[in-house]
GUROSE-614466 format. One record per residue (C-alpha): residue in one letter; x, y, z. Coordinates in steps of 0.02 Angstrom, whole numbers, padded with zeros to 5 digits, always signed. Layout:
residues N
AXYZ...
//
This chain:
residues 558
X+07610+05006+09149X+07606+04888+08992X+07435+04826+08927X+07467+04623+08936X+07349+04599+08768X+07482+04699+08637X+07662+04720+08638X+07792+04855+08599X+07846+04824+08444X+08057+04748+08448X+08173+04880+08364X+08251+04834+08173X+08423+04782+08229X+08512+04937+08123X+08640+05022+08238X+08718+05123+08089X+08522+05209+08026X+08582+05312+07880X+08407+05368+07833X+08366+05502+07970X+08517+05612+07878X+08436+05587+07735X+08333+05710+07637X+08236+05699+07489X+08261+05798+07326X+08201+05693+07184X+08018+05614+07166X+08001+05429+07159X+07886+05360+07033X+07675+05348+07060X+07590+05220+07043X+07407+05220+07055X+07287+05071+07164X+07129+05167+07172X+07056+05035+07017X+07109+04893+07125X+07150+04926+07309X+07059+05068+07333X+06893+05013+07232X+06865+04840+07322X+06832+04947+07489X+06708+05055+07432X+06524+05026+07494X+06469+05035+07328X+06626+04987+07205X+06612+05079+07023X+06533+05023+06860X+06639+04971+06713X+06605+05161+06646X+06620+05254+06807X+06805+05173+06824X+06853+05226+06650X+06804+05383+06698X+06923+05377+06849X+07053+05280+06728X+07063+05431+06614X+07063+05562+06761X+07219+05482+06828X+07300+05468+06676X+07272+05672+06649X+07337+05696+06829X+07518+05592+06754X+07505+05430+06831X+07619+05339+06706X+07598+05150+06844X+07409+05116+06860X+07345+04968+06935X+07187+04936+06862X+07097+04783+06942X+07124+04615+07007X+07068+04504+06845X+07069+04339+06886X+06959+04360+07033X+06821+04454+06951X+06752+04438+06788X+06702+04638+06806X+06903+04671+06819X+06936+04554+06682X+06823+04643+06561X+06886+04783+06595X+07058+04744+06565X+06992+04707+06407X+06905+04855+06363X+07060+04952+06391X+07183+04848+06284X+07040+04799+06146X+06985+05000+06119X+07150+05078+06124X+07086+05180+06291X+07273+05165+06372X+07402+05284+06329X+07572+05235+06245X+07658+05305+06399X+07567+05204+06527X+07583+05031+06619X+07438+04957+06665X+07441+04838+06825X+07350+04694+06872X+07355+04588+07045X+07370+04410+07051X+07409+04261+07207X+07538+04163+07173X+07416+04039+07104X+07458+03949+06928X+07260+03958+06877X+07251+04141+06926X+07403+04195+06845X+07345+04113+06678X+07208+04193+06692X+07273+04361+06728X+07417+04343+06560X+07227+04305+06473X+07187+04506+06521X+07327+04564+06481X+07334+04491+06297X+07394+04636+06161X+07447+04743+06296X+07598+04873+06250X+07648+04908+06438X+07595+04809+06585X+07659+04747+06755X+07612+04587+06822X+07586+04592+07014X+07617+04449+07122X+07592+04447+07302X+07611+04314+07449X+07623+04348+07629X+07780+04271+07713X+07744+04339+07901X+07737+04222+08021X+07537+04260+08058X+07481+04228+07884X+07601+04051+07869X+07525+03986+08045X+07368+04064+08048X+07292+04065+07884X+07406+03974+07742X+07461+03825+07861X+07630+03812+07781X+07807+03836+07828X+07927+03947+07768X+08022+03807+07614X+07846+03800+07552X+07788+03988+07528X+07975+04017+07436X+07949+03882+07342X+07758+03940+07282X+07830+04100+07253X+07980+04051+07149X+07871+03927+07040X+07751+04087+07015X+07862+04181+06958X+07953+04059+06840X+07775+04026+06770X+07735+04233+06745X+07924+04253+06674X+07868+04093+06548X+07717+04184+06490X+07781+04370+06480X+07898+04263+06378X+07783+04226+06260X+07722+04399+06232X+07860+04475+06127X+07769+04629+06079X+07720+04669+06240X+07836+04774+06378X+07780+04646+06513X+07862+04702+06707X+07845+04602+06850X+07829+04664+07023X+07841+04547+07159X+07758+04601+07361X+07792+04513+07510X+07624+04571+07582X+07646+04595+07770X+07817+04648+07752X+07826+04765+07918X+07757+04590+08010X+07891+04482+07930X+08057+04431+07984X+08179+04553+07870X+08300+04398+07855X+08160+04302+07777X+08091+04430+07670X+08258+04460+07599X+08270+04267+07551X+08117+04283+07499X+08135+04427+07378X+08320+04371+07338X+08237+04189+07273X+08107+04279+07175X+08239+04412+07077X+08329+04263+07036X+08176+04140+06973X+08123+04312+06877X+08328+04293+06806X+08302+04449+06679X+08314+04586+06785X+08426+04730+06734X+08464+04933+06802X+08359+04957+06637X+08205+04847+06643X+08199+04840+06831X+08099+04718+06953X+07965+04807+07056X+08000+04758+07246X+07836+04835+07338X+07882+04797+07509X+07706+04844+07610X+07646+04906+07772X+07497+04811+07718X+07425+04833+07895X+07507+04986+07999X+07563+04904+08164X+07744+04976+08184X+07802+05167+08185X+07856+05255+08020X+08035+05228+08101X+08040+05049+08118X+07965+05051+07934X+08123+05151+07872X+08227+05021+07946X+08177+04887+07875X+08179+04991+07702X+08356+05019+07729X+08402+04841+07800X+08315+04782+07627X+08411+04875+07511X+08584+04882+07572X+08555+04705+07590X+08478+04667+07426X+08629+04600+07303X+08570+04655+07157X+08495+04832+07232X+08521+04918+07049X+08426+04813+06961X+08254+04825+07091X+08149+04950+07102X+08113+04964+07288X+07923+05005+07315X+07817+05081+07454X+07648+05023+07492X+07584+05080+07653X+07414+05079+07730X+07338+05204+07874X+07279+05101+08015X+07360+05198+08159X+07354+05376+08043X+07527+05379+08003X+07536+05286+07808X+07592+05492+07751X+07743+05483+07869X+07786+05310+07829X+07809+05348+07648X+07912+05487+07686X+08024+05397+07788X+08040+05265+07676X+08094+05365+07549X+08221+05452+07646X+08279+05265+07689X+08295+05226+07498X+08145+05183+07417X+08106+05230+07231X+07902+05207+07214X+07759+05248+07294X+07588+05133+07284X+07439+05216+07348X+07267+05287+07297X+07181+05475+07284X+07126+05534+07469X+07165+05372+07539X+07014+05279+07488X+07068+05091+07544X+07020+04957+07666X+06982+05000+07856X+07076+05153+07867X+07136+05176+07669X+07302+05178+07615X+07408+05303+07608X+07342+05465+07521X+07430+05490+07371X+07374+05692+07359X+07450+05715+07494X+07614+05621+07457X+07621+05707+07295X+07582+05875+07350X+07712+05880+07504X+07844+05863+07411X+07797+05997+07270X+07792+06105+07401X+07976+06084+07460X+08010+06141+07285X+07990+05936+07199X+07928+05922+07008X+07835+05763+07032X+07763+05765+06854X+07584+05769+06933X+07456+05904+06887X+07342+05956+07043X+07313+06126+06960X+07137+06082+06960X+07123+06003+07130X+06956+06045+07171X+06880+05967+07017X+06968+05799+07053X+06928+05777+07208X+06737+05821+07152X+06741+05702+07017X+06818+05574+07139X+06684+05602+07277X+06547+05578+07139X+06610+05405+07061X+06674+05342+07252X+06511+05390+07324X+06621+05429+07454X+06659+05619+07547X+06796+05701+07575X+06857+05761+07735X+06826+05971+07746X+06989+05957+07843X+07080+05836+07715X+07260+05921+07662X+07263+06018+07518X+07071+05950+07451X+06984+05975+07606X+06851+06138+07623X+06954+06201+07780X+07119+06157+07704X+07168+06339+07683X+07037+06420+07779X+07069+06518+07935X+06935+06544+08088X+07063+06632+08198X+07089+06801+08214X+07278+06808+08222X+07298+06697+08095X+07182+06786+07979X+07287+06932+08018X+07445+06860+07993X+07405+06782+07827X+07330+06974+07757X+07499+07026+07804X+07586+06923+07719X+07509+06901+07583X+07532+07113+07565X+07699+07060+07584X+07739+06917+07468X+07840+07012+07361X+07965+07047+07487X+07980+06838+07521X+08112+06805+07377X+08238+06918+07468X+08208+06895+07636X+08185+06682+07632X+08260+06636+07469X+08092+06587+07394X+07944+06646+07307X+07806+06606+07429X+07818+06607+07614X+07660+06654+07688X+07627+06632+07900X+07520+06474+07896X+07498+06438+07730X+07651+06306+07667X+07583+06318+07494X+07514+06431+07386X+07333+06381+07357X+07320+06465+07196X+07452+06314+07136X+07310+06181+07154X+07165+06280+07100X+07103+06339+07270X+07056+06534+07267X+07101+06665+07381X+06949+06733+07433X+06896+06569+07529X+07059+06565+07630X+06962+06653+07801X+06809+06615+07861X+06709+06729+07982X+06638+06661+08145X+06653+06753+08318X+06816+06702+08348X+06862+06811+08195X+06973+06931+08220X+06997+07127+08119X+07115+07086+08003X+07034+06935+07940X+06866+07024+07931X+06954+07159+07825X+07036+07017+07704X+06864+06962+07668X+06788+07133+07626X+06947+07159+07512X+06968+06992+07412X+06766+06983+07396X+06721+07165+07364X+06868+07260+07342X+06826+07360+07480X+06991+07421+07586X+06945+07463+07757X+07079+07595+07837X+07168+07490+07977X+07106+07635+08100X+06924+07553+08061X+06966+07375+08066X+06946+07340+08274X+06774+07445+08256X+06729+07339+08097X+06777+07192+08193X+06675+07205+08358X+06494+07237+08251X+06543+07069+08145X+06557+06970+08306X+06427+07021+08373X+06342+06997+08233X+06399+06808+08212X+06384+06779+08390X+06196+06845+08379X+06169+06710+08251X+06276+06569+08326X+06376+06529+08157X+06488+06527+08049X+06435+06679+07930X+06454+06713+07745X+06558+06867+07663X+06394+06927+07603X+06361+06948+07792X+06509+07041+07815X+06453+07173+07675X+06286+07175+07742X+06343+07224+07933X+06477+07341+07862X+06358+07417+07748X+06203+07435+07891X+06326+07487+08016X+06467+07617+07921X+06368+07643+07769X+06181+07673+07783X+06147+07638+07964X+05950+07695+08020X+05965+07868+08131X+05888+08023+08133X+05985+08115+07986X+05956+08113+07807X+06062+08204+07659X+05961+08271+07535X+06100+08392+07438X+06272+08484+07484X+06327+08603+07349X+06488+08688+07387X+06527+08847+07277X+06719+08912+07255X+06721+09093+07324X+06743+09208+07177X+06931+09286+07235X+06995+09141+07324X+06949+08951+07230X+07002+08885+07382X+06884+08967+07496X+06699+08859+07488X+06539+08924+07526X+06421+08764+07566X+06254+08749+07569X+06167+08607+07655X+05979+08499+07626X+05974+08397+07794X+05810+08313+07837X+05809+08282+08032X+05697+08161+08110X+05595+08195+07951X+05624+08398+07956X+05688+08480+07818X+05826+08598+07885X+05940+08696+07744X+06102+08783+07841X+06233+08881+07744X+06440+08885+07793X+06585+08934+07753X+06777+08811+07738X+06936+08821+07697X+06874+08660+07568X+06707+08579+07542X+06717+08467+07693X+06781+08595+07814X+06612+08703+07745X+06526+08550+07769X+06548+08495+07934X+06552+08698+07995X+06371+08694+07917X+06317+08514+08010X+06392+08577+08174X+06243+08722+08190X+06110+08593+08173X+06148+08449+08253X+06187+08502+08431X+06366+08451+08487X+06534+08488+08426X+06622+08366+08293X+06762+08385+08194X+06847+08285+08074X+07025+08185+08041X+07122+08164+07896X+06995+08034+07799X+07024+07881+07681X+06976+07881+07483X+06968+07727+07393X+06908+07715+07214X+06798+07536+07173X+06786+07509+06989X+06838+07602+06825X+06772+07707+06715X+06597+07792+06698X+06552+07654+06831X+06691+07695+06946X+06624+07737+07144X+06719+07848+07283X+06719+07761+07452X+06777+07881+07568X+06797+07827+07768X+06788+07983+07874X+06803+07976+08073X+06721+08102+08166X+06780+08145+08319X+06626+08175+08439X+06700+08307+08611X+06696+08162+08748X+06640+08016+08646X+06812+07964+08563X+06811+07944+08378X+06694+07837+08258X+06701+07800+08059X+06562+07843+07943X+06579+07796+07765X+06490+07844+07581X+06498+07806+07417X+06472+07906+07272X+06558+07953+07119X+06619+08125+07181X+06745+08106+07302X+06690+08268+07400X+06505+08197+07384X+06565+08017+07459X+06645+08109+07612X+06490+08218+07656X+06393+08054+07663X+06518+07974+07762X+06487+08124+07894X+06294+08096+07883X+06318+07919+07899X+06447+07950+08070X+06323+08072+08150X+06184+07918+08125X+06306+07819+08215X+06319+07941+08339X+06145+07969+08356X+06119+07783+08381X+06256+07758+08511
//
């Protein structure tokens, strides 16, 4: 059942779709509206030094298009047009953008900005859909070409006049997605020619936007591929993107249009924009580096932009915000904490078997490529599972726990995080492996194990034990064929019940005179299964006999 109030949006009339074959391989060029489209929205819109600031971190991230205010409508903007041009603050390499209506006093006013500017494009915008002509403008559809025409004669006139200046002009039919795609391509075909200086080498910018998102990314595609098989001079345009987020989709939109045949992309960092934002340019960018794209952007540092962003925006980023968001790479899940120690263990193996050098289960992009570390990639709660728990342990404190160990390691940290009802930190994780494997409380206390070589055979021990026992001193004497064998033989006369021992795991922390022995020993207990002790010292044969202590606490507590 159809709601009466909206509509379905009608199909674009374009049988013979080449776009959904498409793919793309090339990145289009970036151009930056956080100084203009994105600033306006903010609650609180940046100072004059708090945008040069942002100005300067866009221009290290590569943005070579950067719109930079709107200066005819605010004297703020204007000045700081100025301040750019007047103290050399933009570099040779980069086109500074300002907006303008297709108003003769505005545009004056705007060429007034951009006086003794080496690179600049000159944006024009008027919105030829049917809503804004009836409901806001009041005029018909001779009268908006003709304001647009005589605006852009009048901006050709006075780029004209600025010799020493590369001065672009890029022309938006705002509401393009609501707007007949017969008129807009009048439209645009009346401005290219009032413009008259167009060429494959000094293109004209066509930004064609989704200024408000009410069709699907499809429909948008469409009419990106009506436009330029259409357009009769398609090699000298360049055919722009500008898509906003209202129903979520501005990332998909872009995508599409590209694969429909668009060359530029308009949009802002994270999205910041009016209602829902436009589309998120790090997101853009960073989607298509990851099929393997050189977009000639630098996130290699992503976490300090987006800090630096969320301080001069005043405004947060999501935690679960691709590729900048806290959760972005993290994993709560147990199988998927799993599956991503695996394959990272693995990654070497990923050029032969896929073709490429990172292919990791549920992580499309290496996180190391955008300045995101490793050791925050899983985060503990009690829906954690082993293998997870064990990643933490390893990437935090080098610690290796034997896979044998990992379900046993696993149950105490749930229990642990379900005891506390949170999310819990990898110091937590050290703390309940080291009260529970390595020192837990219990009844039995090593005070020294010296095992001697018998004189004719080195490989015969003679051990000697120190045990305290619920505060008792006990000393017990045994022999082995090796000093644990000797030690547990010596243990098994004091402590009341039979154990015995498997093959154990060493691990060596550190280097040098600071290196420590972790050894992980399970102790098989006669009707009670097996569980894992572990110690740490700098003999490997001491580490092992702690480990043993430490099990028989364990035992002694279960």
């Amino acid at each position: 059942m159809n709601v009466p109030k909206y509509r379905i949006p009608e199909m674009i009339d374009l049988p013979d779709r080449q776009w959904p074959a498409k793919n793309v391989t090339r990145s289009p060029q970036w151009c930056s509206v956080d100084l203009r489209d994105g600033n306006q929205a903010l609650p609180n819109p940046m100072d004059p030094d708090q945008k040069l600031e942002y100005f300067r971190l866009l221009c290290d991230i590569g943005f070579k298009q950067i719109e930079v205010g709107f200066p005819s409508a605010s004297q703020d903007d204007f000045d700081f047009f100025r301040r750019l041009i007047e103290e050399g603050l933009v570099p040779d390499d980069v086109f500074i953008m300002g907006l303008t209506q297709c108003r003769p006093h505005l545009i004056g006013r705007t060429f007034e900005a951009f006086k003794g500017c080496r690179r600049g494009i000159v944006h024009a915008y008027i919105a030829p859909s049917d809503l804004h002509m009836k409901q806001v403008f009041g005029m018909d559809r001779p009268h908006l070409v003709d304001t647009a025409v005589a605006a852009t004669k009048q901006i050709r006139e006075l780029a004209d006049r600025m010799p020493e200046s590369d001065i672009r002009y890029e022309f938006s039919p705002e509401e393009f997605t609501d707007t007949d795609v017969d008129f807009s391509l009048e439209l645009c075909t009346a401005v290219f020619e009032a413009w008259g200086k167009a060429t494959p080498e000094k293109p004209l910018i066509m930004n064609l936007p989704a200024t408000v998102e009410r069709r699907p990314p499809n429909h948008y595609a469409d009419m990106i591929e009506c436009f330029c098989r259409r357009f009769p001079r398609r090699d000298s345009i360049v055919v722009s993107l500008h898509a906003h987020n209202d129903q979520g989709m501005g990332v998909a939109s872009v995508e599409l249009g590209l694969m429909a045949g668009a060359d530029r992309v308009e949009g802002t960092l994270f999205g910041h924009g009016e209602r829902t934002g436009n589309v998120d340019l790090v997101t853009c960018i960073n989607n298509l580096y990851s099929r393997g794209i050189d977009t000639g952007m630098d996130f290699s540092n992503l976490a300090d932009i987006a800090a630096t962003v969320e301080r001069l925006t005043g405004m947060p980023i999501y935690y679960r915000q691709p590729y900048a968001g806290e959760y972005a790479f993290t994993a709560f899940s147990g199988s998927h904490q799993d599956a991503i120690n695996k394959g990272i263990h693995k990654l070497s193996e990923a050029p032969e078997r896929f073709g490429m050098g990172w292919k990791v289960p549920y992580l499309h992009i290496d996180p190391a490529d955008i300045g995101r570390r490793f050791e925050r990639l899983i985060r503990i709660n009690s829906q954690s599972g082993k293998g997870g728990i064990a990643w933490v342990l390893e990437q935090d404190f080098g610690i290796e726990i034997p896979k044998a160990m990992q379900p046993e390691l696993g149950k105490h940290v749930q229990a642990y995080s379900e005891s506390v009802g949170r999310e819990i930190s990898g110091q937590e994780v050290y703390e309940v492996f080291q009260n529970e494997f390595v020192a837990p409380q219990g009844p039995y206390e090593l005070v020294g194990y010296w095992p001697r070589p018998d004189e004719k055979d080195p490989t015969f021990i003679h051990g000697e034990v120190k045990l305290s026992i619920d505060g008792e001193p006990k000393t017990v004497v045994a022999d082995g064929n090796g000093p644990i064998s000797a030690f547990v033989n010596a243990v098994k006369t004091v402590v009341g019940f039979d154990i015995a021992v498997d093959d154990y795991h060493e691990q060596a922390i550190g280097k040098g005179a600071d290196a420590q022995a972790l050894a992980y020993v399970p102790l098989k207990i006669a009707g009670n299964g097996v569980l894992f002790g572990v110690g740490a010292d700098s003999n490997i044969d001491q580490a092992a006999v702690r480990a043993i202590v430490a099990g028989l606490n364990r035992i002694a507590k279960k």
